[in-house]
N, CA, C and O atoms as CSV, one atom per row, in Angstrom:
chain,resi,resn,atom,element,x,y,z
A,1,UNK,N,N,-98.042,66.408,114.227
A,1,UNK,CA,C,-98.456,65.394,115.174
A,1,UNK,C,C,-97.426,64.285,115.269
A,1,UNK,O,O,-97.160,63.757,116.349
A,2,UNK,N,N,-96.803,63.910,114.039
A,2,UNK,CA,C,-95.858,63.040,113.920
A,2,UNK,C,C,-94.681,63.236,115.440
A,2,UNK,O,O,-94.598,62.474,116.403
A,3,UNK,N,N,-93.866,64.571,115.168
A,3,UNK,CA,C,-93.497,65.009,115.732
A,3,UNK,C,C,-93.526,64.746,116.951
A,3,UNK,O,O,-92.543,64.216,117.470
A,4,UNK,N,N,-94.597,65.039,117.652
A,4,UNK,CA,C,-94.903,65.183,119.003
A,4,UNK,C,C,-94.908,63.688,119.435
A,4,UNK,O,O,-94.471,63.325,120.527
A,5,UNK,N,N,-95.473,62.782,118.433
A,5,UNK,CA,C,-95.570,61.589,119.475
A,5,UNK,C,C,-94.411,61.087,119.189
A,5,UNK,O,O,-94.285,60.049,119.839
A,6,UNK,N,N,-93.198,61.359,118.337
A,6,UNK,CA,C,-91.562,60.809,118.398
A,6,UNK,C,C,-91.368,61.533,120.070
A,6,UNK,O,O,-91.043,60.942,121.099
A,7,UNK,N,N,-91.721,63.105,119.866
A,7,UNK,CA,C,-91.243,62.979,121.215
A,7,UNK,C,C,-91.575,62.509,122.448
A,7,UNK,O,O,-90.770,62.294,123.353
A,8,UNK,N,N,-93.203,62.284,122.510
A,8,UNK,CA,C,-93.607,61.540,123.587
A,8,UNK,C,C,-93.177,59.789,123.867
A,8,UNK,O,O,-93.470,59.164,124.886
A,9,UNK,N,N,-92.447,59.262,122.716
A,9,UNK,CA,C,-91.812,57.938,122.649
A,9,UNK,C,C,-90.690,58.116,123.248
A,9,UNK,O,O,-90.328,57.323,124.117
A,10,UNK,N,N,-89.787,59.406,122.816
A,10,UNK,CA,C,-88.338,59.552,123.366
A,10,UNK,C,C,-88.363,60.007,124.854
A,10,UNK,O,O,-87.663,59.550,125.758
A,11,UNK,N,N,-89.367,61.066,124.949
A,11,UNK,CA,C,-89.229,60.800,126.521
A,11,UNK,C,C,-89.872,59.563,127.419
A,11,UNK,O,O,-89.842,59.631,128.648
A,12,UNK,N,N,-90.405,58.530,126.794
A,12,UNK,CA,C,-90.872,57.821,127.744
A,12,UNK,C,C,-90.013,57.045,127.574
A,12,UNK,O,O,-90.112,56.210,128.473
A,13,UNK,N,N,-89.077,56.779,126.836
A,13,UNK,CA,C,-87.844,55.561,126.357
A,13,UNK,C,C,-87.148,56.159,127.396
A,13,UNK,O,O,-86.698,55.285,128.136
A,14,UNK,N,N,-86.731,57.830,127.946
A,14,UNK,CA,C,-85.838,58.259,128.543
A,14,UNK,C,C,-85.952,57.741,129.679
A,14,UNK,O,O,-85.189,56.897,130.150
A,15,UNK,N,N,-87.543,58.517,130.543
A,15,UNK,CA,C,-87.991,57.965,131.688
A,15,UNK,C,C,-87.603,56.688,131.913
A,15,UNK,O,O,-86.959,56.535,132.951
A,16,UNK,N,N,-87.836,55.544,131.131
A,16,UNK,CA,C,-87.399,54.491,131.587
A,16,UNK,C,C,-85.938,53.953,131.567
A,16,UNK,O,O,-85.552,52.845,131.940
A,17,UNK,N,N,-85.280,54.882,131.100
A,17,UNK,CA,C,-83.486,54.280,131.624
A,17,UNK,C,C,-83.426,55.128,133.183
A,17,UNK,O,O,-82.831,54.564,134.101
A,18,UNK,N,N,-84.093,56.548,133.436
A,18,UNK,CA,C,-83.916,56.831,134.237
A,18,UNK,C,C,-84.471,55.988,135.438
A,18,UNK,O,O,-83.938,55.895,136.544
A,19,UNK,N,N,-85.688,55.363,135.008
A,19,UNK,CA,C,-86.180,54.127,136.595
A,19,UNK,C,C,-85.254,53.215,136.554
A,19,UNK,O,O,-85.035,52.723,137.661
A,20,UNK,N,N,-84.438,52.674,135.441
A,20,UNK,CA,C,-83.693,51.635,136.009
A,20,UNK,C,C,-82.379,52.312,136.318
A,20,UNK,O,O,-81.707,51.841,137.235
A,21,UNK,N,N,-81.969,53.287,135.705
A,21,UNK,CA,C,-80.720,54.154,136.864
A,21,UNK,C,C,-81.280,54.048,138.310
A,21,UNK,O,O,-80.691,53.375,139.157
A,22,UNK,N,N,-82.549,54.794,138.607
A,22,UNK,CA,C,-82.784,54.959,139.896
A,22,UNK,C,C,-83.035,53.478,140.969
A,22,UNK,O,O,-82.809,53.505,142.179
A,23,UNK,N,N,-83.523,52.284,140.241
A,23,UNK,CA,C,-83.648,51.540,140.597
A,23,UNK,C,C,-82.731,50.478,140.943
A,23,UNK,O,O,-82.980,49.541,141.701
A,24,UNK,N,N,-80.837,50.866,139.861
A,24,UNK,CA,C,-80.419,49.744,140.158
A,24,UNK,C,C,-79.358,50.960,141.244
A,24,UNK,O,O,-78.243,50.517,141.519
A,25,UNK,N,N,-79.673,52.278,141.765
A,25,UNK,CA,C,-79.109,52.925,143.179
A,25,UNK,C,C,-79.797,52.598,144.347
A,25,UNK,O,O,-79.197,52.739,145.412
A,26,UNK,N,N,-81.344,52.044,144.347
A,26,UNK,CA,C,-81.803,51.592,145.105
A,26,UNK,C,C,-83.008,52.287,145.487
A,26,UNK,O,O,-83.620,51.877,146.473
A,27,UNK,N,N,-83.430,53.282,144.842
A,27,UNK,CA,C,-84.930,54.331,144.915
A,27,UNK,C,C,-85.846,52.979,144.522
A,27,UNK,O,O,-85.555,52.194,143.620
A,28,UNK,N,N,-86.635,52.914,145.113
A,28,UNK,CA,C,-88.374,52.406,145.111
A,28,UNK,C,C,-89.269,53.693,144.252
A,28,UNK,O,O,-89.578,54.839,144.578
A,29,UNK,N,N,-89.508,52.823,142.945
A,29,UNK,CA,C,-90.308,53.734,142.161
A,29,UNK,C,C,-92.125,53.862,143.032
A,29,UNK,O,O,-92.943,52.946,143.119
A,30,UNK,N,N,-92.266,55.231,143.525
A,30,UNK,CA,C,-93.780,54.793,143.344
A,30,UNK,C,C,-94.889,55.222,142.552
A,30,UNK,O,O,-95.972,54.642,142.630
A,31,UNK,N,N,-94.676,56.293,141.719
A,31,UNK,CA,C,-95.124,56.299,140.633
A,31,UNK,C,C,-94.309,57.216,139.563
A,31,UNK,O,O,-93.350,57.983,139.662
A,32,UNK,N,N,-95.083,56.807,138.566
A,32,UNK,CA,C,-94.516,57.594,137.105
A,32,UNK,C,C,-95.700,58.628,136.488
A,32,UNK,O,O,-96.890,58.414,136.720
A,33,UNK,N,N,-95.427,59.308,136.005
A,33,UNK,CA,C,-96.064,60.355,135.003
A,33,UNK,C,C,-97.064,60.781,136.139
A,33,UNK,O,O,-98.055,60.056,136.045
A,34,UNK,N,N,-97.168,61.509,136.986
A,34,UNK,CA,C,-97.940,61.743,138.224
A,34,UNK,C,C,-98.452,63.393,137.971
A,34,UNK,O,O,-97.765,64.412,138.039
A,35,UNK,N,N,-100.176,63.222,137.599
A,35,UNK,CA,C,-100.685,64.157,136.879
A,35,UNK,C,C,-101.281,65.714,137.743
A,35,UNK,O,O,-102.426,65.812,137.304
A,36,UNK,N,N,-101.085,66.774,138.599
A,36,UNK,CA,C,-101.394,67.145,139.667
A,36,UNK,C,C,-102.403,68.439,138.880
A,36,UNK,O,O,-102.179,69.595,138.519
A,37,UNK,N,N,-103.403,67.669,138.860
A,37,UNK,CA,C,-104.374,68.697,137.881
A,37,UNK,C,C,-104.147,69.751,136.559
A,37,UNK,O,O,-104.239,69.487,135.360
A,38,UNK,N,N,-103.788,71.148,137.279
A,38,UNK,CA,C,-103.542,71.673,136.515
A,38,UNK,C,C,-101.816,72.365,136.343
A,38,UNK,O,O,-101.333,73.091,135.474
A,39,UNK,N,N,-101.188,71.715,137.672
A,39,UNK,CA,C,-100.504,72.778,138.022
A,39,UNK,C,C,-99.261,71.841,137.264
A,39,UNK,O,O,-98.161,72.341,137.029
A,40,UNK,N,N,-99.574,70.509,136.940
A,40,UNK,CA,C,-98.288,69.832,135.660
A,40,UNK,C,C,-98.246,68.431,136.143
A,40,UNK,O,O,-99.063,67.924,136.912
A,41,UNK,N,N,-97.045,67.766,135.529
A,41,UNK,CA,C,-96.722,66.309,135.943
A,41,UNK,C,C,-95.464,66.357,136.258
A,41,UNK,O,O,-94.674,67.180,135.795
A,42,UNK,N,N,-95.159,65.361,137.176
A,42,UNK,CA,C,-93.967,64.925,137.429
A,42,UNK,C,C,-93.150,63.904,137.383
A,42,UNK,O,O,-93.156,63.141,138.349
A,43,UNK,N,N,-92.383,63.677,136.424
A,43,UNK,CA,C,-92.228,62.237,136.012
A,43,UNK,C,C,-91.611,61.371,136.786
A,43,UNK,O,O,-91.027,60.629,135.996
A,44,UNK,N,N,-91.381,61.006,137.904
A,44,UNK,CA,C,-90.356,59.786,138.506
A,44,UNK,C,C,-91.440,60.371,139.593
A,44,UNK,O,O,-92.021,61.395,139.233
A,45,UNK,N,N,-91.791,59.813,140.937
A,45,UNK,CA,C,-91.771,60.156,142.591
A,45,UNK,C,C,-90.501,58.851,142.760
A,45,UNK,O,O,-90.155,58.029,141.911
A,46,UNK,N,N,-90.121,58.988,143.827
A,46,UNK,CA,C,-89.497,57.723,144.546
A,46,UNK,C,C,-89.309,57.891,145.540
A,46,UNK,O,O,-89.786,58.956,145.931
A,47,UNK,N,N,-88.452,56.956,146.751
A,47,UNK,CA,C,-88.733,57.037,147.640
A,47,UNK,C,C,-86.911,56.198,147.750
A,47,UNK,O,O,-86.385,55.353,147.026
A,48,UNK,N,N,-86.428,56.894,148.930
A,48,UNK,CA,C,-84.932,56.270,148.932
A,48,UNK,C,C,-84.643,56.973,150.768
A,48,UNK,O,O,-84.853,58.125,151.147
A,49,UNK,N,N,-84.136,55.835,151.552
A,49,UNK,CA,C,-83.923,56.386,152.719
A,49,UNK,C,C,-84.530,57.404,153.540
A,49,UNK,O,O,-83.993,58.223,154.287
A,50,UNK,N,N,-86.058,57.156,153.199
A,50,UNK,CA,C,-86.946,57.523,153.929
A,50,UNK,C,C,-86.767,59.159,153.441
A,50,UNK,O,O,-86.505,60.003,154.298
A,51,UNK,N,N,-86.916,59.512,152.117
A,51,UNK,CA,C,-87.233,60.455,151.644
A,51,UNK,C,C,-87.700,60.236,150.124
A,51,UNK,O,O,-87.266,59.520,149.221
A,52,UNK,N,N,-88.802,61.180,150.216
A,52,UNK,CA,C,-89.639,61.148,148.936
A,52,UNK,C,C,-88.976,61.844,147.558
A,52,UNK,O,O,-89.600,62.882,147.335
A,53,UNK,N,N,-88.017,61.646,146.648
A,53,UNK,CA,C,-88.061,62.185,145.369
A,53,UNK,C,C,-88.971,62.495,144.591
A,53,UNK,O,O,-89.936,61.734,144.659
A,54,UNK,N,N,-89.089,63.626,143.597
A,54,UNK,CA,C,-89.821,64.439,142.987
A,54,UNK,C,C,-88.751,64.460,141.471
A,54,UNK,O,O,-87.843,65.277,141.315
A,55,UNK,N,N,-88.990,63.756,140.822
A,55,UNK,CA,C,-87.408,63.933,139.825
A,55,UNK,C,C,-87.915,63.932,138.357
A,55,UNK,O,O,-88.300,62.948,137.726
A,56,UNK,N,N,-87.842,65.237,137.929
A,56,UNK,CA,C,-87.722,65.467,136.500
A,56,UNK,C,C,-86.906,65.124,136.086
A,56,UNK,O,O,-85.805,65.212,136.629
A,57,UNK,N,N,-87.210,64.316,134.374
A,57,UNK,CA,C,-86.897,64.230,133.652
A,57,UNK,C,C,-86.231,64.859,132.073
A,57,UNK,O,O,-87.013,64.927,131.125
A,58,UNK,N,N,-84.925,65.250,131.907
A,58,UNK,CA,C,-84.868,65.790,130.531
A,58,UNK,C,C,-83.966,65.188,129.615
A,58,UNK,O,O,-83.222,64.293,130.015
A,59,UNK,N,N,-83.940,65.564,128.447
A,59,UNK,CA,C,-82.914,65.374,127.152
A,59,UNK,C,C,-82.879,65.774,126.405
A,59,UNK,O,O,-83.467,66.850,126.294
A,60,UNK,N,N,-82.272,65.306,125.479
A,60,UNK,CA,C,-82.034,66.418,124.096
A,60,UNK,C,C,-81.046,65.665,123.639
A,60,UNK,O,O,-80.388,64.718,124.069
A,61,UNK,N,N,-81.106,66.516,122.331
A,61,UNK,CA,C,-80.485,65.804,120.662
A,61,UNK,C,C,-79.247,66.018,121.305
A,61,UNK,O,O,-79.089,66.521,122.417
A,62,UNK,N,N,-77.932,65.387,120.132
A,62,UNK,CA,C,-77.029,65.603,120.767
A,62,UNK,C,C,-75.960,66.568,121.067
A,62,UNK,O,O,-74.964,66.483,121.784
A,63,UNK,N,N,-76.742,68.130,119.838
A,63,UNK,CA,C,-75.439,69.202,120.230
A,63,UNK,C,C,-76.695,70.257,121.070
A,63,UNK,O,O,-76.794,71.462,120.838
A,64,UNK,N,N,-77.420,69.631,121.883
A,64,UNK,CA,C,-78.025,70.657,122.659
A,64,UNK,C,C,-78.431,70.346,124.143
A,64,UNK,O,O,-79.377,69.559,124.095
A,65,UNK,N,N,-78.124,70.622,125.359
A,65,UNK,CA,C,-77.902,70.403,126.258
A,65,UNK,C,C,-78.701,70.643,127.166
A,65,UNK,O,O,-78.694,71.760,127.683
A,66,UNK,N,N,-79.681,69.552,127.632
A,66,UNK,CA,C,-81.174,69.600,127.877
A,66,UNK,C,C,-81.206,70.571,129.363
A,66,UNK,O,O,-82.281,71.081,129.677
A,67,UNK,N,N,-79.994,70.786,130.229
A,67,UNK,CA,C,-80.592,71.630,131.281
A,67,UNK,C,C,-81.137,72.806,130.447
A,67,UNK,O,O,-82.038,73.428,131.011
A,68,UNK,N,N,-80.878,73.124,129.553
A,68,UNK,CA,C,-81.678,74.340,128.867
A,68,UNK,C,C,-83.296,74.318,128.379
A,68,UNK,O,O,-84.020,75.092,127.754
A,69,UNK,N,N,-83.483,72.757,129.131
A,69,UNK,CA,C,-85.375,72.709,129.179
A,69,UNK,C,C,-85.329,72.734,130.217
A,69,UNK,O,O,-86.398,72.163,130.005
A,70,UNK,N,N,-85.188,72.810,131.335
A,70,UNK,CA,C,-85.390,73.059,132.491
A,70,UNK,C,C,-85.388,74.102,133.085
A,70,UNK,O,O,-84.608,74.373,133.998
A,71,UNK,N,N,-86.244,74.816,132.658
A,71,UNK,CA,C,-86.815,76.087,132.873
A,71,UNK,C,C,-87.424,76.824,134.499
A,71,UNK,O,O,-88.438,76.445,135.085
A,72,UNK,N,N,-86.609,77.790,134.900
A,72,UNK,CA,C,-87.830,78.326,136.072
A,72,UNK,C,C,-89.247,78.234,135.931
A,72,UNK,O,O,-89.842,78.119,137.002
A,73,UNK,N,N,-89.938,78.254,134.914
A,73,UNK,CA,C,-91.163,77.665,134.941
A,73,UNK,C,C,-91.500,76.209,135.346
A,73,UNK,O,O,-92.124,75.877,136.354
A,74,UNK,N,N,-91.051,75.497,134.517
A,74,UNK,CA,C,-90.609,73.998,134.820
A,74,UNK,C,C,-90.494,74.043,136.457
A,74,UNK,O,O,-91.363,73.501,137.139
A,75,UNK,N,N,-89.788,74.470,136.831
A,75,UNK,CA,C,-89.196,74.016,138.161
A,75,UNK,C,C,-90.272,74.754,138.836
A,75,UNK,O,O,-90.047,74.516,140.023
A,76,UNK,N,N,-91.716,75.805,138.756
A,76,UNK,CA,C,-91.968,76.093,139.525
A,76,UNK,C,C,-93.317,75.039,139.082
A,76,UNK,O,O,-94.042,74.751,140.034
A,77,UNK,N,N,-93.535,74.708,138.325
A,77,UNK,CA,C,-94.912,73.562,138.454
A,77,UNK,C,C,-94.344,72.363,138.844
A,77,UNK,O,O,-95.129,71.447,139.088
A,78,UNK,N,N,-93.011,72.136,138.973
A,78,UNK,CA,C,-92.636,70.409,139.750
A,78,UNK,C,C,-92.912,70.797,141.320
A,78,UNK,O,O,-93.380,70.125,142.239
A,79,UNK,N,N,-92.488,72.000,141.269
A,79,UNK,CA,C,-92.629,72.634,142.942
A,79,UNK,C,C,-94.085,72.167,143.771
A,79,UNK,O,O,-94.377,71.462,144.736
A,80,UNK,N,N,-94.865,73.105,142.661
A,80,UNK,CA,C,-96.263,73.253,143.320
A,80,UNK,C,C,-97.091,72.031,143.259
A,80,UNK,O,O,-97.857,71.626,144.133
A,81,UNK,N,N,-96.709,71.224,141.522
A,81,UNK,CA,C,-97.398,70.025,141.516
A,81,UNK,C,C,-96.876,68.774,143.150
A,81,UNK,O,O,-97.605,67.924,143.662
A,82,UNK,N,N,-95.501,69.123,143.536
A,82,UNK,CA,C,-95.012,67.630,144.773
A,82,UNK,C,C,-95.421,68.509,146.058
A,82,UNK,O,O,-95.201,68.098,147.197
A,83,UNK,N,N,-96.061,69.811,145.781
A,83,UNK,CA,C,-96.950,70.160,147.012
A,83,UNK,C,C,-98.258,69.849,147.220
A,83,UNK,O,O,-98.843,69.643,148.284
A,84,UNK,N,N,-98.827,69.828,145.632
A,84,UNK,CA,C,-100.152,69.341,145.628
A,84,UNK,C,C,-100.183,67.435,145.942
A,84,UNK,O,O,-101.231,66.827,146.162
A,85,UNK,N,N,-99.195,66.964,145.906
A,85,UNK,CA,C,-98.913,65.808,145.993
A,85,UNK,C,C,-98.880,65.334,147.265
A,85,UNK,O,O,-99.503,64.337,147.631
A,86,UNK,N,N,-98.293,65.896,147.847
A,86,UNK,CA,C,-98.108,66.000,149.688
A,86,UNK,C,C,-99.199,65.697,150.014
A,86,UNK,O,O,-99.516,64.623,150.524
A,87,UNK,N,N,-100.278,67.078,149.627
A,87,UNK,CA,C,-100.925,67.619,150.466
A,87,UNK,C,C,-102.537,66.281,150.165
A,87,UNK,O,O,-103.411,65.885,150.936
A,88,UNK,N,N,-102.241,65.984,148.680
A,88,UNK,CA,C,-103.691,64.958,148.225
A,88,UNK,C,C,-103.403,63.167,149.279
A,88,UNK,O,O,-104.314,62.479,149.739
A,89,UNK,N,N,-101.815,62.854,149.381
A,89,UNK,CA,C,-101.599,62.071,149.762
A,89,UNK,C,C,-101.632,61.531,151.649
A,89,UNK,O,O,-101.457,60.511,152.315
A,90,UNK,N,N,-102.093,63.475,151.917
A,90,UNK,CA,C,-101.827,63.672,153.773
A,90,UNK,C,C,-100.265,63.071,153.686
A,90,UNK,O,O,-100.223,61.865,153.930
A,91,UNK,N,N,-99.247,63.559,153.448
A,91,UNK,CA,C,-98.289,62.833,153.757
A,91,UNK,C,C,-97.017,64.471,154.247
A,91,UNK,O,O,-96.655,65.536,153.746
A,92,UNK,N,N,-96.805,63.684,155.462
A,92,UNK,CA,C,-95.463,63.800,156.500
A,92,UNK,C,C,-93.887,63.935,156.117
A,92,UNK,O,O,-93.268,63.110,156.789
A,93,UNK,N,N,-93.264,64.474,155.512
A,93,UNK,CA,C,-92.273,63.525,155.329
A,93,UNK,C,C,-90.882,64.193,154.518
A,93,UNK,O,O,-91.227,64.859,153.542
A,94,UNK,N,N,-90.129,64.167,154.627
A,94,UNK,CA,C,-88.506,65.094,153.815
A,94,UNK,C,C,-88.459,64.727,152.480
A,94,UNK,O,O,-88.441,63.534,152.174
A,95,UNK,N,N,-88.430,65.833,151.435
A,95,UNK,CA,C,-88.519,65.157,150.568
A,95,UNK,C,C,-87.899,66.485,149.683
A,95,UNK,O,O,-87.889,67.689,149.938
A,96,UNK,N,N,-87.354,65.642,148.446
A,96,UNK,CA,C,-86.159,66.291,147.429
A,96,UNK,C,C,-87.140,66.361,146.074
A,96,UNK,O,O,-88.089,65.665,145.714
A,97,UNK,N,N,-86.580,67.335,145.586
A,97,UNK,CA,C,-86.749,68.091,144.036
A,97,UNK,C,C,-85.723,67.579,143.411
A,97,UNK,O,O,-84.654,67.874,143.946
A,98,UNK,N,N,-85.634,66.828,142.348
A,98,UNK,CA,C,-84.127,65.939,141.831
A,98,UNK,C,C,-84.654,66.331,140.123
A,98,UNK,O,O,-85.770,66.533,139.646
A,99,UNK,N,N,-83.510,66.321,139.626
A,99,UNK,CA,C,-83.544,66.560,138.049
A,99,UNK,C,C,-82.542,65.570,137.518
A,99,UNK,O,O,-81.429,65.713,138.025
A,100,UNK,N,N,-82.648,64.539,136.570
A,100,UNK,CA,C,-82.236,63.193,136.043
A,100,UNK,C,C,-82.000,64.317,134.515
A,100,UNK,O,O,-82.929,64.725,133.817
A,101,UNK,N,N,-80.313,64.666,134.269
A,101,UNK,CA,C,-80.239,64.498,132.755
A,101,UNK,C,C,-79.655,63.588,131.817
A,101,UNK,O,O,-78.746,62.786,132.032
A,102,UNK,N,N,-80.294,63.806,130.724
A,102,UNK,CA,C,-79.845,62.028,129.897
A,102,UNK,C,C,-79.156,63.039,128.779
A,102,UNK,O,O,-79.769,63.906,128.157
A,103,UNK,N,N,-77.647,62.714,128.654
A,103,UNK,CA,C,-76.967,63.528,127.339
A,103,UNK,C,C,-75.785,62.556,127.008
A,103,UNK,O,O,-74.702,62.450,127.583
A,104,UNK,N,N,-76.514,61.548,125.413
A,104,UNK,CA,C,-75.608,60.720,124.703
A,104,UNK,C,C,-75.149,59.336,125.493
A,104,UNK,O,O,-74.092,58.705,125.460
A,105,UNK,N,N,-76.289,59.144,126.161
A,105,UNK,CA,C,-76.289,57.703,126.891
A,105,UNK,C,C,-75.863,58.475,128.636
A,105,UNK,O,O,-76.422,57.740,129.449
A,106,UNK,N,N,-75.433,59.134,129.072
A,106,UNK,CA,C,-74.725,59.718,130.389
A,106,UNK,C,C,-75.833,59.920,131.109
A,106,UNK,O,O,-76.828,60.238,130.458
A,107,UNK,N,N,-75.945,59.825,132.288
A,107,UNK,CA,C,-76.892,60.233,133.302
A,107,UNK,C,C,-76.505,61.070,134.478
A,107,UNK,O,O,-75.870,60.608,135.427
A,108,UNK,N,N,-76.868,62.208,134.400
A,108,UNK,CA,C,-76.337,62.888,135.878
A,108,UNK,C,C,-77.563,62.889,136.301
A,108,UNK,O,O,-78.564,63.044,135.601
A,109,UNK,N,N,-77.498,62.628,138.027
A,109,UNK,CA,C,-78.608,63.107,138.779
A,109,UNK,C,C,-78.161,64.286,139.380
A,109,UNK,O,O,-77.076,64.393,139.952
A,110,UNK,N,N,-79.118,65.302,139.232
A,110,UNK,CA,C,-78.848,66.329,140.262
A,110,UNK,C,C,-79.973,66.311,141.563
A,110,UNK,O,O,-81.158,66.618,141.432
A,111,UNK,N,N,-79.203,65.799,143.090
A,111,UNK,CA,C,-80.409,65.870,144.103
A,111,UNK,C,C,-80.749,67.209,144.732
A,111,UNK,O,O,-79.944,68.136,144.647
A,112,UNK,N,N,-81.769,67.330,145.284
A,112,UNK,CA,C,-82.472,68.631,145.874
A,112,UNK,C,C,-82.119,69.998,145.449
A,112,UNK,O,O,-81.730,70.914,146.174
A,113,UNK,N,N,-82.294,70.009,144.256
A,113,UNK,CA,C,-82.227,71.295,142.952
A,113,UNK,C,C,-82.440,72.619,143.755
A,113,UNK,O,O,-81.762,73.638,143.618
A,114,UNK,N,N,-83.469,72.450,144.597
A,114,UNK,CA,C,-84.077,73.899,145.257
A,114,UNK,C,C,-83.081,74.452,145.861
A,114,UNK,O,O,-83.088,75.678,145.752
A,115,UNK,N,N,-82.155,73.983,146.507
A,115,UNK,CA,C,-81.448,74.890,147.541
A,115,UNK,C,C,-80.498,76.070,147.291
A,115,UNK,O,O,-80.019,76.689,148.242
């Protein structure tokens, strides 16, 4: 149990360098940890030039290189969860699948992952 909640501290320490990355590029956070029943969560939404972000979060220690949690599974419940998101919100609108990795202080964003 120990365990788990170091890691639920480290990723929420992560999440939050990633809102202020995203925030000091100019994304409008509108929510965090965004729960879509069963089908998962998605940690960042935002909103930047009139498109909606969907942006997972990852990391890892430092000789292991977190796109390797970012799993086709992963990517298919961020999918379905920012469809179930759409669809609860009635909302219209262009919107990106983005993956934020954090490795040894560095931040890459990768935008619209799907294509």
């Amino acid at each position: 149990m120990h365990h788990e909640l170091n890691n639920t501290t480290i990723g929420n320490q992560n999440e939050s360098k990633a809102v202020l990355f995203l925030e000091s590029e100019g994304f409008e956070i509108i929510e965090r940890n965004y729960y879509a029943r069963k089908l998962g969560e998605i940690d960042i939404i935002a909103l930047f030039e009139g498109v909606l972000h969907f942006i997972e979060v990852k990391s890892a220690e430092a000789d292991f290189d977190p796109i390797y949690n970012f799993t086709p599974r992963k990517l298919r419940r961020v999918i379905n969860s920012s469809q179930y998101y759409m669809k609860e919100k009635n909302l219209e609108i262009i919107f990106s699948i983005d993956l934020i990795l954090l490795r040894n202080g560095d931040i890459d964003f990768l935008e619209n992952i799907t294509l």
